[in-house]
Backbone as ProteinMPNN parsed JSONL, in Angstrom:
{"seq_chain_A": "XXXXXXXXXXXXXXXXXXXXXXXXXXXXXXXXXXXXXXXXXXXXXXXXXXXXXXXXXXXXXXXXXXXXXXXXXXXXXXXXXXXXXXXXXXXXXXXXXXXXX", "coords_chain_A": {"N_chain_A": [[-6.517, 0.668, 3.855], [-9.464, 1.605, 1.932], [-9.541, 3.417, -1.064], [-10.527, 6.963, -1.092], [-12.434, 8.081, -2.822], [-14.297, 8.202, -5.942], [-14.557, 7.4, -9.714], [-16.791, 8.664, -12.018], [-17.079, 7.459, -14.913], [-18.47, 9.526, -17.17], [-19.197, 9.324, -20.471], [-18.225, 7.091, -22.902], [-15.521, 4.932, -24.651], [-16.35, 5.068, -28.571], [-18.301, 7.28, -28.357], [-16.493, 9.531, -27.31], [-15.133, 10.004, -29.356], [-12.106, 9.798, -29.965], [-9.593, 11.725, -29.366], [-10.351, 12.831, -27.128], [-9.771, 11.084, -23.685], [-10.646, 10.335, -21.226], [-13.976, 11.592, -20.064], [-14.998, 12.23, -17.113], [-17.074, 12.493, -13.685], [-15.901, 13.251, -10.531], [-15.346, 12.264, -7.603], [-14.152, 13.135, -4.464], [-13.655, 12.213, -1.133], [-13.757, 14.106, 2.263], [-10.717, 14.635, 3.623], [-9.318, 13.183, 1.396], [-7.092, 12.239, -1.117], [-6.152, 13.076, -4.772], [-3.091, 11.316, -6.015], [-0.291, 12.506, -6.452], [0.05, 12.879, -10.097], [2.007, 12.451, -13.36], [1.383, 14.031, -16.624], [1.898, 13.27, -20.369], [1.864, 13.366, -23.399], [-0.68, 14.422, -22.968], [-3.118, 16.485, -21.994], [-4.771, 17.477, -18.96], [-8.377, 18.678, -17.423], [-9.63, 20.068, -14.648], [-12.868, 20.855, -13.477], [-14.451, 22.255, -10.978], [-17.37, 21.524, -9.179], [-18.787, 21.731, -6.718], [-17.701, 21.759, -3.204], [-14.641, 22.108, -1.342], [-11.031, 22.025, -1.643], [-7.715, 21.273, -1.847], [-5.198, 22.315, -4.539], [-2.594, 20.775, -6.123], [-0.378, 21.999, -8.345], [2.4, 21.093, -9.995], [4.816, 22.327, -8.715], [3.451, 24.406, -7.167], [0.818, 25.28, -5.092], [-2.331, 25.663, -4.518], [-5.688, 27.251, -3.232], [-8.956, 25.521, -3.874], [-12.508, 25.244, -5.652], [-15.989, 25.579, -5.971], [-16.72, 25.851, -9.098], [-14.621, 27.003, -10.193], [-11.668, 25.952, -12.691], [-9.031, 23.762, -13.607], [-6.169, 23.631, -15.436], [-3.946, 21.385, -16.251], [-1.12, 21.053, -17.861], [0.535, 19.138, -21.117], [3.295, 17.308, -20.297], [3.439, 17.799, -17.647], [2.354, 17.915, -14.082], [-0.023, 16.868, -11.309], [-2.191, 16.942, -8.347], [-4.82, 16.778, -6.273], [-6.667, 17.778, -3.331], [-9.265, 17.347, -0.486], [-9.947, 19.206, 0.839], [-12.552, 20.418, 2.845], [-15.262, 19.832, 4.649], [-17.295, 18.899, 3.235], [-17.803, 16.107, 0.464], [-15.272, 17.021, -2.461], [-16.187, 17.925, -5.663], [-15.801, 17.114, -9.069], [-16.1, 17.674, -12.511], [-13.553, 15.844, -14.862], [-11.353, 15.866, -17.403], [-9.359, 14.397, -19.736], [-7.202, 15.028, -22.744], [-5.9, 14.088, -25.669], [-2.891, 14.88, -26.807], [-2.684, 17.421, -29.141], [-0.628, 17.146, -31.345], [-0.274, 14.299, -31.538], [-2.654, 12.983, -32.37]], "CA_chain_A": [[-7.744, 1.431, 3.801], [-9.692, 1.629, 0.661], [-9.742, 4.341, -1.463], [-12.025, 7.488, -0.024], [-12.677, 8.734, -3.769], [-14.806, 7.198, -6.643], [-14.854, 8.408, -10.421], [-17.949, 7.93, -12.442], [-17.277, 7.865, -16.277], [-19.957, 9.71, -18.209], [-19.035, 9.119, -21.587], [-17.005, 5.886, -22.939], [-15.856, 4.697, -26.22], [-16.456, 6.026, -29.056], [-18.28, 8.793, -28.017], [-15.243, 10.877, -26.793], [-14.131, 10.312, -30.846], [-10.548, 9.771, -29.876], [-9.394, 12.769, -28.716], [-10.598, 12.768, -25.529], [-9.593, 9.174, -23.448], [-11.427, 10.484, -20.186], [-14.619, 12.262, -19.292], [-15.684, 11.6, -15.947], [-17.328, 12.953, -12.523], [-14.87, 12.551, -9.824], [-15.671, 12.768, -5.934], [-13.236, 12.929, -3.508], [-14.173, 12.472, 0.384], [-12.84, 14.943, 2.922], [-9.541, 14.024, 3.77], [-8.483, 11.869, 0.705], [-6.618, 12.864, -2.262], [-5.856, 11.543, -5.618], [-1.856, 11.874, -5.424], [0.793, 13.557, -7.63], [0.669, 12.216, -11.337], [1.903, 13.206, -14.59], [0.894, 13.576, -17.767], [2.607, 12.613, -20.763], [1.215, 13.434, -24.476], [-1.794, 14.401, -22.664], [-3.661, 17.938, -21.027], [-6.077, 17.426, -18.067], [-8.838, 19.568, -17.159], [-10.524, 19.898, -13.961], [-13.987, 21.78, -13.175], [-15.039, 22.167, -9.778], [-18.473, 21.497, -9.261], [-18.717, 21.355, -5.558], [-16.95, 21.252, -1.821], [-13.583, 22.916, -1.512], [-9.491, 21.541, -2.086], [-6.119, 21.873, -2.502], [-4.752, 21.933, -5.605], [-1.302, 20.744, -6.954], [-0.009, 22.224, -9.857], [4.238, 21.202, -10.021], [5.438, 22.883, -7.317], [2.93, 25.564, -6.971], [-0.609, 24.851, -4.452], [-3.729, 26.961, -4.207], [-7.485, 26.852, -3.182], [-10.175, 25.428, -5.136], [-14.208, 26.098, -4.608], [-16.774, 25.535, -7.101], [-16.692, 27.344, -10.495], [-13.318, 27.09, -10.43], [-11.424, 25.171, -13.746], [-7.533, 24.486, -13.544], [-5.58, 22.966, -16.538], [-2.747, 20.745, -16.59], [-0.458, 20.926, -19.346], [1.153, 18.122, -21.098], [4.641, 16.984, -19.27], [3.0, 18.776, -15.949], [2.241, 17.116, -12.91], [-0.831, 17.642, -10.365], [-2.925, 16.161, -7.525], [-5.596, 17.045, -5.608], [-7.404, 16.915, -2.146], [-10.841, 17.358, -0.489], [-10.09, 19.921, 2.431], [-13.298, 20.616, 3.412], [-15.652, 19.156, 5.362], [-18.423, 18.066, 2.317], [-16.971, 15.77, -0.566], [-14.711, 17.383, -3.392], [-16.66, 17.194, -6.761], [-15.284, 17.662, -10.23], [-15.651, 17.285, -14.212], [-12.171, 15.528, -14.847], [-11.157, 15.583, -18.926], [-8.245, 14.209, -20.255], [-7.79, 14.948, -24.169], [-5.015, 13.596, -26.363], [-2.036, 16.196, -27.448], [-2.959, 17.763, -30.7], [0.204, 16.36, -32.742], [-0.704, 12.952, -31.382], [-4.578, 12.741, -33.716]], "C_chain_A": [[-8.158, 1.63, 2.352], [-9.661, 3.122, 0.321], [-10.897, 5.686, -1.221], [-12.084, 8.274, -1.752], [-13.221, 7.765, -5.257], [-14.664, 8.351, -8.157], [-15.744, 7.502, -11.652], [-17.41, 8.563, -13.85], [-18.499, 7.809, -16.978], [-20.247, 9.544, -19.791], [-17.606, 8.253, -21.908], [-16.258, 5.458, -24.181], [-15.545, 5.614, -27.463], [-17.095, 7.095, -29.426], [-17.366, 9.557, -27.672], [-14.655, 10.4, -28.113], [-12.884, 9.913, -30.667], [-9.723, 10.454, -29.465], [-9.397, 12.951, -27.209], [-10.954, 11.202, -24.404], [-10.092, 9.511, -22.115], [-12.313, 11.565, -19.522], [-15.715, 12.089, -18.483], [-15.786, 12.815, -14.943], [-16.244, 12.222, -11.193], [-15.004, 13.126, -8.29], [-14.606, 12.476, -5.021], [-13.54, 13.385, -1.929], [-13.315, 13.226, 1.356], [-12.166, 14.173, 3.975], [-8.772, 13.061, 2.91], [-7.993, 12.748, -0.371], [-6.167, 11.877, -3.245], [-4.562, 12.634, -5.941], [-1.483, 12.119, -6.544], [0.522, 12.845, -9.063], [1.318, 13.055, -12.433], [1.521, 12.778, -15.781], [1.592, 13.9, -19.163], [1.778, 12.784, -22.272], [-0.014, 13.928, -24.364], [-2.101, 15.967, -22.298], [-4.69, 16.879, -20.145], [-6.738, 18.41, -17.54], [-9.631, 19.15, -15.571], [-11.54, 20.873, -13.582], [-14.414, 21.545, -11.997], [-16.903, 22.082, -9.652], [-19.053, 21.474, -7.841], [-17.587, 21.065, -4.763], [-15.784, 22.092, -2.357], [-12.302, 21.945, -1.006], [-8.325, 21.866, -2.267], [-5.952, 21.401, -3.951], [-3.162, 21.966, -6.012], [-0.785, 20.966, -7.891], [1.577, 22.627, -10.068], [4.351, 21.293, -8.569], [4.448, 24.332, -6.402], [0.963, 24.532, -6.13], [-1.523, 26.281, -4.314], [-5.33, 26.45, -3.95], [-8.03, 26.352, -4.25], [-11.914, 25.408, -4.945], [-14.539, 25.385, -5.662], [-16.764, 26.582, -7.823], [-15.652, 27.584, -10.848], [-12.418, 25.883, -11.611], [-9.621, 25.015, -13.466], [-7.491, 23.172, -14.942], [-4.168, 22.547, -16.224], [-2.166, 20.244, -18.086], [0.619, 19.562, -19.736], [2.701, 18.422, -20.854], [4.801, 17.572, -18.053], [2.545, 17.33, -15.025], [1.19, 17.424, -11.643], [-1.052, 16.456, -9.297], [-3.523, 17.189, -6.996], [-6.082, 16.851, -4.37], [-8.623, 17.706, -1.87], [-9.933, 18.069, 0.847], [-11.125, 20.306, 2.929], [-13.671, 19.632, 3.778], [-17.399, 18.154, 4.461], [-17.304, 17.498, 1.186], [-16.295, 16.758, -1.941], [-15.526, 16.757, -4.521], [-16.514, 17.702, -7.766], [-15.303, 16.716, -10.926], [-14.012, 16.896, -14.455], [-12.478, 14.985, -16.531], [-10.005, 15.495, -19.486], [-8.036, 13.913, -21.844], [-6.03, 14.662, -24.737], [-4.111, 15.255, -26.666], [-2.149, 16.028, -28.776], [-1.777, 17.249, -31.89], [0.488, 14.898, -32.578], [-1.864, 12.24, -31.941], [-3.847, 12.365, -34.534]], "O_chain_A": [[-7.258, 1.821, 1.534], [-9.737, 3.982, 1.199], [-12.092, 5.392, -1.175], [-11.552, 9.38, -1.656], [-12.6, 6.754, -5.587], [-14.649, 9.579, -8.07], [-15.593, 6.356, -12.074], [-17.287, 9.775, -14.032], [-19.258, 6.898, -17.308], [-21.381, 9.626, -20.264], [-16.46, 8.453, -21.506], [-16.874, 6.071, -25.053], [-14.784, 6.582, -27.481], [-16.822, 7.806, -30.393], [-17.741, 10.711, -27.88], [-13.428, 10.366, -28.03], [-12.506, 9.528, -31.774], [-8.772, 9.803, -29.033], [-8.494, 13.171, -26.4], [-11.974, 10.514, -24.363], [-9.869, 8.456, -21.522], [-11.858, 12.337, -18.678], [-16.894, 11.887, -18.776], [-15.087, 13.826, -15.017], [-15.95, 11.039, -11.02], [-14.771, 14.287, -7.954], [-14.257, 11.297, -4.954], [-13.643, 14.55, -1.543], [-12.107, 12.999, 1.295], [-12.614, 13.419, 4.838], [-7.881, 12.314, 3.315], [-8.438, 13.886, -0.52], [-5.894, 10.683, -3.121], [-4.574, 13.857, -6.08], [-2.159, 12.004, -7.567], [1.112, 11.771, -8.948], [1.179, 14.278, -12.421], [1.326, 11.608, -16.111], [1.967, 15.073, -19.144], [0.759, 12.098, -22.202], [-0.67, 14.007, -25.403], [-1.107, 16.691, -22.356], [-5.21, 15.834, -20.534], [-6.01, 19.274, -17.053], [-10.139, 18.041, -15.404], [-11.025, 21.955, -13.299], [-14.865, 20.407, -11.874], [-17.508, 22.918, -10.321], [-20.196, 21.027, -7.933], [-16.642, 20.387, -5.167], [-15.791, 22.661, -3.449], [-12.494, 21.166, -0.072], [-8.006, 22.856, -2.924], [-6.431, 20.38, -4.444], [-2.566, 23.028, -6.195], [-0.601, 19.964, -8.582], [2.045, 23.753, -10.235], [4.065, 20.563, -7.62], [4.74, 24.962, -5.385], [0.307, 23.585, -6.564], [-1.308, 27.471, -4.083], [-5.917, 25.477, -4.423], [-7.709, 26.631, -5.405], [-12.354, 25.623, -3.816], [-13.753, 24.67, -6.284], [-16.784, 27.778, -7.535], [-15.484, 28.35, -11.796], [-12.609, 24.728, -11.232], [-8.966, 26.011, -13.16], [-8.278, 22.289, -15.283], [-3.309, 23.388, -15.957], [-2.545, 19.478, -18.972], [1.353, 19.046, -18.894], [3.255, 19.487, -21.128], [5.852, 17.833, -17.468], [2.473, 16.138, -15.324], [1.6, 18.309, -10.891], [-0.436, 15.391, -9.258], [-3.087, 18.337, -7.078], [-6.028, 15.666, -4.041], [-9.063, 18.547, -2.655], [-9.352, 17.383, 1.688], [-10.755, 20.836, 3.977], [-13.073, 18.569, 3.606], [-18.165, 17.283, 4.874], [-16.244, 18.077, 0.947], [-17.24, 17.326, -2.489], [-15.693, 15.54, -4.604], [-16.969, 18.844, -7.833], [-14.953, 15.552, -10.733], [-13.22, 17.798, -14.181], [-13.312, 14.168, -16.923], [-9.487, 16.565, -19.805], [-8.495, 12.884, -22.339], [-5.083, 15.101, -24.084], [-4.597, 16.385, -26.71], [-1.894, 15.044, -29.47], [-2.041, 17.027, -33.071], [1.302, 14.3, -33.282], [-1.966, 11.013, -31.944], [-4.275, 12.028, -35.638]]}, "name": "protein", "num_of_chains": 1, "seq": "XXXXXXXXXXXXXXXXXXXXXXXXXXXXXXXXXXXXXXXXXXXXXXXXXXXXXXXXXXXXXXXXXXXXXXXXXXXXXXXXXXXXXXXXXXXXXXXXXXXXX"}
């Protein structure tokens, strides 16, 4: 089955300066999730912008809505899913660890 989640990068290059190696819109269709990863020299941010989700953060899960921001810290581990019944939609920013510039 293909993937039920698409992510649109809004800025590429060197616009994000170096610092920041991904900032994209990221939709996720209800019932799909994008699964556990970690991250590794890195932080990731996510901003809710729409639809409602679980959120993975380690070992710890909680709601997510719109308006809602969570942060993953570098050598952390998350994932996400789309539990409602409209698509999951979030700002996704992944910025370099500061003694890595």
């Amino acid at each position: 089955m293909a993937d039920r989640h698409t992510t649109e990068k809004l800025l590429e290059g060197e616009r994000l300066s170096g610092k920041v190696t991904l900032f994209a819109k990221v939709t996720i269709l209800p019932g799909d999730e994008l699964p556990y990863h970690e991250h590794h020299g890195e932080t990731e941010v996510y901003h809710i912008l729409s639809g409602e989700g679980i959120y993975q953060d380690n070992n710890k899960t909680y709601p997510v809505q719109a308006g809602m921001t969570t942060f993953c810290e570098d050598g952390s581990g998350h994932a996400v899913s789309c539990s409602g019944k409209e698509p999951l939609v979030f700002l996704a920013m992944i910025q370099k660890k500061a003694e890595l510039l």
